[in-house]
BANUKOL-853976 format. One record per residue: x, y, z of N, C-alpha, C in turn; chain. Coordinates in Angstrom, 1 decimal. Layout:
// residues N
X, Y, Z, X, Y, Z, X, Y, Z, A $
...
***
This chain:
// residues 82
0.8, -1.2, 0.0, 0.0, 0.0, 0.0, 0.9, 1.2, 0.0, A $
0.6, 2.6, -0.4, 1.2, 3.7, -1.0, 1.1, 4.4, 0.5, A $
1.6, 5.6, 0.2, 1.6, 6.2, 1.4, 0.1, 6.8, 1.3, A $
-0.7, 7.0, 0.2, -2.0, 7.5, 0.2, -2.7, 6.4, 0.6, A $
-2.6, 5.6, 1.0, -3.3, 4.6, 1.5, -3.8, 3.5, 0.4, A $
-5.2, 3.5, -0.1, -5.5, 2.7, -1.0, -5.1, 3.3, -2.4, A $
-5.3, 4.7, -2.3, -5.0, 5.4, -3.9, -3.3, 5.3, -4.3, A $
-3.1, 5.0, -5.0, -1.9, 4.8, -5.7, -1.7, 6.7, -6.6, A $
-0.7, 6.9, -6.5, 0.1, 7.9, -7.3, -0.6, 7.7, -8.8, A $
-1.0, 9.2, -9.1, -1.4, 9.5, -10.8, -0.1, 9.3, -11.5, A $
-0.1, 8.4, -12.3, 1.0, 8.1, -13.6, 1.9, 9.6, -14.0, A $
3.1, 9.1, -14.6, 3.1, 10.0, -15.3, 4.1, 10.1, -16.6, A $
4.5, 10.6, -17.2, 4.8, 10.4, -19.1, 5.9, 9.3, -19.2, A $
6.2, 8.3, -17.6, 7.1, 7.5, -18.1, 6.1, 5.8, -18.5, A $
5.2, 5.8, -18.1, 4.2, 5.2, -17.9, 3.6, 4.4, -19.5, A $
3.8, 3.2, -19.6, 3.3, 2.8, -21.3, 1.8, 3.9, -21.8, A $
2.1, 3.9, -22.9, 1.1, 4.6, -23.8, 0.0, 3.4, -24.1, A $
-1.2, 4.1, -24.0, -2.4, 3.3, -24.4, -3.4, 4.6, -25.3, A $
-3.9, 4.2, -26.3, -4.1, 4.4, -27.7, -5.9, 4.8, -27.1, A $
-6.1, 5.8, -27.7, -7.7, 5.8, -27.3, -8.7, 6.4, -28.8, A $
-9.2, 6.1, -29.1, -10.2, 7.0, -30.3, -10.6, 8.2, -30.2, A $
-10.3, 9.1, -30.8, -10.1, 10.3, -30.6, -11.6, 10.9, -29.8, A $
-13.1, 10.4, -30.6, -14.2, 10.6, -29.5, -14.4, 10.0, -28.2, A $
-13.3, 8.5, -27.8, -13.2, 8.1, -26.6, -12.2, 8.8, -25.9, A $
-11.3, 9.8, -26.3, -10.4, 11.0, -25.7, -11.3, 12.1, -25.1, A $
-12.1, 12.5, -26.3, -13.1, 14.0, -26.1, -14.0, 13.5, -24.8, A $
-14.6, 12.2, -25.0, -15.8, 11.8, -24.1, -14.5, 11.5, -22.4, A $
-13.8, 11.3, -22.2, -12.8, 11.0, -20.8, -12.6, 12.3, -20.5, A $
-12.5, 12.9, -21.4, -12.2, 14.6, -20.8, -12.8, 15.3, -20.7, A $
-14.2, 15.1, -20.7, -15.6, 16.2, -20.8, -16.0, 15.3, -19.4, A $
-15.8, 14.0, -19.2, -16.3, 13.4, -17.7, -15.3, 13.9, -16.8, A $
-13.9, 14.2, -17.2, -12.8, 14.5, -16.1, -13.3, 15.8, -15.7, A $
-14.1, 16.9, -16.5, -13.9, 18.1, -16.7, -15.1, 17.8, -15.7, A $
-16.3, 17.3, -16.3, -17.5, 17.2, -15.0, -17.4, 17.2, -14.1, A $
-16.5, 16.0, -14.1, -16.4, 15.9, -12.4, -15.6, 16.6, -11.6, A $
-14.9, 17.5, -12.2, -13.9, 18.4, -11.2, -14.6, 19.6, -11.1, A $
-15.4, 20.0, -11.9, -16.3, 21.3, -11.7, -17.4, 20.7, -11.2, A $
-18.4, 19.8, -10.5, -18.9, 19.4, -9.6, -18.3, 19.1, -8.6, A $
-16.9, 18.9, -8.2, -16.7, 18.8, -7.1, -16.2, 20.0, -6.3, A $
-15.7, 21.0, -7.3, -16.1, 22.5, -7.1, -16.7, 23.3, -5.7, A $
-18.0, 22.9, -6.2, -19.2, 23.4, -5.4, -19.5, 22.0, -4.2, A $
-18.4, 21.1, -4.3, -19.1, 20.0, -3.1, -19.5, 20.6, -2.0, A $
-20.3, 19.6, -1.1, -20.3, 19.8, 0.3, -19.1, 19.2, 0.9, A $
-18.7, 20.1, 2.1, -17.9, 19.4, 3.2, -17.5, 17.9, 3.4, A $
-19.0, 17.4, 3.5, -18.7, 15.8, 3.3, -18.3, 14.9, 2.3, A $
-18.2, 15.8, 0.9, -17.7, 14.8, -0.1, -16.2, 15.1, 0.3, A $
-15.3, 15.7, 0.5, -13.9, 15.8, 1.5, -13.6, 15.0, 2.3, A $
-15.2, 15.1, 3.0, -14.4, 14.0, 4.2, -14.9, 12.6, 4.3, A $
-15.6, 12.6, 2.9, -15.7, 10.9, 2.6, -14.0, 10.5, 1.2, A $
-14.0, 11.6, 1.1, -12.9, 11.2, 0.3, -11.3, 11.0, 1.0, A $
-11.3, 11.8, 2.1, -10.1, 11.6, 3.3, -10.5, 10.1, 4.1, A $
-11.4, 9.8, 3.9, -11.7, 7.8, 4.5, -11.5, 7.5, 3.6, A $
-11.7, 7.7, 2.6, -11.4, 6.2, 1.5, -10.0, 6.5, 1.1, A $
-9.2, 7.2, 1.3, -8.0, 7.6, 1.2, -7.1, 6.8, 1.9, A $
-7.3, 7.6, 3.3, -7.0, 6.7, 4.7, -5.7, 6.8, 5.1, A $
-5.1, 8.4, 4.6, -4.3, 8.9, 4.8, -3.9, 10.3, 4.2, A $
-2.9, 11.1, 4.8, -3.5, 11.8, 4.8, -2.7, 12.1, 3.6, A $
-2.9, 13.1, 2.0, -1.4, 14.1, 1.3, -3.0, 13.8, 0.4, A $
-4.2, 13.3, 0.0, -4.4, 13.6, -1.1, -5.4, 13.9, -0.9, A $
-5.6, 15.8, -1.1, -7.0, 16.1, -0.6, -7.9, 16.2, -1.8, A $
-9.3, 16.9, -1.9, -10.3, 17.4, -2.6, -9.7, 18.1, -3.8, A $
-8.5, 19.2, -3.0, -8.1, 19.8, -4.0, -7.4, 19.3, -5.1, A $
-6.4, 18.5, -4.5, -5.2, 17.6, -5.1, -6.2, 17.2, -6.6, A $
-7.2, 16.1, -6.0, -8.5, 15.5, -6.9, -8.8, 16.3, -8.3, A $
-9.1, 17.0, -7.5, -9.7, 18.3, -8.9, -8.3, 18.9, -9.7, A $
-7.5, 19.2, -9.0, -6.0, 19.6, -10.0, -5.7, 18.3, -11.1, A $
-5.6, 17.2, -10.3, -5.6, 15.8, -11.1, -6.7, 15.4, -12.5, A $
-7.8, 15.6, -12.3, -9.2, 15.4, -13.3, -8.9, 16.8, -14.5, A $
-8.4, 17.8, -13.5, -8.3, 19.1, -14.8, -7.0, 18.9, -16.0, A $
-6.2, 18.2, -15.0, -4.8, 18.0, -15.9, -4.9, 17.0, -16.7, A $
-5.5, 15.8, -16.3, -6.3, 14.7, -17.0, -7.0, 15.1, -18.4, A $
-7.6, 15.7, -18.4, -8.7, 16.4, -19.3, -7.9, 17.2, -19.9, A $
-7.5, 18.3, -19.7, -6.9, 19.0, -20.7, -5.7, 17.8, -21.6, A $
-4.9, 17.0, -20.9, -3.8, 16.4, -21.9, -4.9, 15.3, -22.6, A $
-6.1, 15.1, -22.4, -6.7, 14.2, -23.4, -7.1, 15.2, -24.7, A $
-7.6, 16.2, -24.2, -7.9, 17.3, -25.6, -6.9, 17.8, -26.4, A $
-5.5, 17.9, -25.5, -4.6, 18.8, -25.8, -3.3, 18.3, -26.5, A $
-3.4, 16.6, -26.0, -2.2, 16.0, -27.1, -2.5, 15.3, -28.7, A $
-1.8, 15.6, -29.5, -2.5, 15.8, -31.3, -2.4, 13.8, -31.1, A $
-3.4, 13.4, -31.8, -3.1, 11.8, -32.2, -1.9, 11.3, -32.9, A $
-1.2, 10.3, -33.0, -0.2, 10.1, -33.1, -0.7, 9.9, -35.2, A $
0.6, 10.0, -36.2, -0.3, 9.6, -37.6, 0.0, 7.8, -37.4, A $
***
């Protein structure tokens, strides 16, 4: 187990490449985008159900939403390979 408890560390560009269709890119990054501008406006308790399922402490609400935004933009934002 990680120091974040059950969540494991977000990847990052050393990580094997996996291939997605360009409308299954648009559609993962319009749900990343949702869900971090919903959790925006959460209540208190989506924080502190997300600090238990965590179960430790370094990855908060915020963290979450920084992660979903950067998620999303590199799905829109990197060109398809030819």
């Amino acid at each position: 187990m990680s120091d974040l408890g059950w969540v494991r560390e977000m990847s990052d560009d050393s990580t094997a490449t996996v291939e997605l269709a360009q409308i299954d890119a648009v559609e993962l990054a319009e749900l990343c985008s949702f869900i971090e501008v919903w959790l925006t406006g959460a209540d208190p308790a989506v924080a502190a159900s997300l600090d238990r399922y965590v179960g430790a402490p370094g990855y908060s609400l915020f963290k979450l939403r920084n992660d979903l935004a950067r998620w999303a933009e590199l799905l829109m934002t990197r060109s398809p390979k030819p």
